[in-house]
N, C-alpha and C positions, 0 to 999 in steps of 0.2 A: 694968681686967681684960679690958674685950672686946677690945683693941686690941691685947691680949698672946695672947689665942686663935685672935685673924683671922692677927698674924703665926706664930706655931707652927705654924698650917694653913697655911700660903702655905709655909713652909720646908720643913712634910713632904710636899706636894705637887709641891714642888718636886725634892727626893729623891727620889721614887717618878719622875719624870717621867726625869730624867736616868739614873736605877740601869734602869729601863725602855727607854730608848733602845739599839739596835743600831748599835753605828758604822762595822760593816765590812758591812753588807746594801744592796747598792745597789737591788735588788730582791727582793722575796719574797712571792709571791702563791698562793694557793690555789682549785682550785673542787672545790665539792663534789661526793661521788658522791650519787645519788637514796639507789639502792635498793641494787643490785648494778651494776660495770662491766663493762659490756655488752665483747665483745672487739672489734666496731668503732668504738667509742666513744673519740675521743680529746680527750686535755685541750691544750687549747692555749692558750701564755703568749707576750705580744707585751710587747718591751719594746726604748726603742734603746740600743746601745752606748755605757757609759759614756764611757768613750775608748778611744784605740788604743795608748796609751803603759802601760797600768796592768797587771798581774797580778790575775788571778781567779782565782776556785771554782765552780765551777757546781753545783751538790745538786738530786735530785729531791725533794721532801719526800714519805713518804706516812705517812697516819694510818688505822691499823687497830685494828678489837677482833676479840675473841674469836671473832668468825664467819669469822676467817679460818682454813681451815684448811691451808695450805700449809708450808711450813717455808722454803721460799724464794717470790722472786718475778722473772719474766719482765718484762723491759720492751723495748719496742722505742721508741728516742727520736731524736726527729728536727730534727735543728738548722738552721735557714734563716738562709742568711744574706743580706744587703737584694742582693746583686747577681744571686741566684737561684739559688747553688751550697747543697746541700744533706748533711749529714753525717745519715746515718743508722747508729745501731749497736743493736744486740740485749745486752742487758746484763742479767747476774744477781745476786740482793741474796739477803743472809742474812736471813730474817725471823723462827727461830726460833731458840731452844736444841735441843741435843739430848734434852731431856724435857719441847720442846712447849712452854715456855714462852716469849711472843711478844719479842720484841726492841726497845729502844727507848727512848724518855722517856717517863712520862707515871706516874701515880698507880692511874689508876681502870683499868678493861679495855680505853681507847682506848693506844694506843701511838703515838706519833711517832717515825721514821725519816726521818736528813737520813742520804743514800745521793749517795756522792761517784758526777759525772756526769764533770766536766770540773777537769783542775787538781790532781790527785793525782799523776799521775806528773812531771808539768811543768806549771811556769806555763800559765793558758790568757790569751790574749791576744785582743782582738776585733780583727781584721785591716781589717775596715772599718766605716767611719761608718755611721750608718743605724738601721733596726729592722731586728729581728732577730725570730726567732718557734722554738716549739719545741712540737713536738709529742709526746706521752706516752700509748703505748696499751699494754695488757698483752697480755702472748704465754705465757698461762698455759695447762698441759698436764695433763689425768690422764695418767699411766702409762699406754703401749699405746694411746692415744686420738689418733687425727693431727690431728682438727679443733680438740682444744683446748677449752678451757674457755669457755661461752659469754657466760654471766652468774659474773661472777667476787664474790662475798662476802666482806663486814667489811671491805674499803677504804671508808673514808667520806669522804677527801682527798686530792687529788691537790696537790703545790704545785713549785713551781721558786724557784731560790731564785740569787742571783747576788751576789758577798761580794767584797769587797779581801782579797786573798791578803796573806798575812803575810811 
């Protein structure tokens, strides 16, 4: 009888292990926010290029609750690449409904948002060997306010995420 419950646990362990695994994520990494994100505050993800030959996705992940109050979000993201050439773009994400209710996966009043970066309009390719690094800082505005939002609330995660395109 024990030898028949050590193996049922080893088979459903095994299930959960494989149903659990991502097999298009070649990277996916997160850091947390403290408190509130500061607007010079940036998240930076160092990782090398899988290959030169493959089709990507690039996703920014963010994980928000209920203290966000924005309905969208600014982001300004910064791609390096190992030979020193730099893609910077300013990009906007839909964070809410229009009655306010927040967008995303998740159960409880955290929400996660995978927000396409690279690889939605065409294949993204990594053009050279190397590492690679990418920088994530928010360029969020009150209405009529030019400096911007200083200490930004309810992002609690920032992640980058890099996948085998289909």
């Amino acid at each position: 009888m024990q030898k028949r419950n050590n193996k049922l646990f080893l088979i459903t362990a095994l299930c959960f292990l494989m149903l659990g695994c991502d097999s298009k994520a070649v990277f996916d990494v997160y850091e947390s926010v403290p408190n509130q994100w500061h607007k010079d505050s940036l998240a930076t993800f160092k990782f090398e290029a899988p290959d030169t030959t493959s089709n990507y996705n690039l996703y920014v992940n963010i994980r928000n609750n209920n203290e966000y109050k924005f309905n969208n979000l600014y982001l300004i993201v910064e791609l390096n690449y190992p030979n020193g050439k730099a893609v910077k773009d300013t990009l906007e994400y839909k964070m809410a409904a229009p009655n306010g209710e927040l967008l995303g996966a998740g159960f409880s009043d955290v929400k996660e948002s995978k927000l396409w970066y690279r690889g939605y309009d065409a294949p993204f390719k990594f053009t050279e060997e190397g590492n690679y690094s990418v920088n994530v800082q928010h360029a969020m505005r009150e209405n009529g306010d030019v400096n911007g939002v200083e200490n930004l609330e309810g992002v609690t995660d920032i992640g980058f995420r890099v996948e085998h395109a289909q």
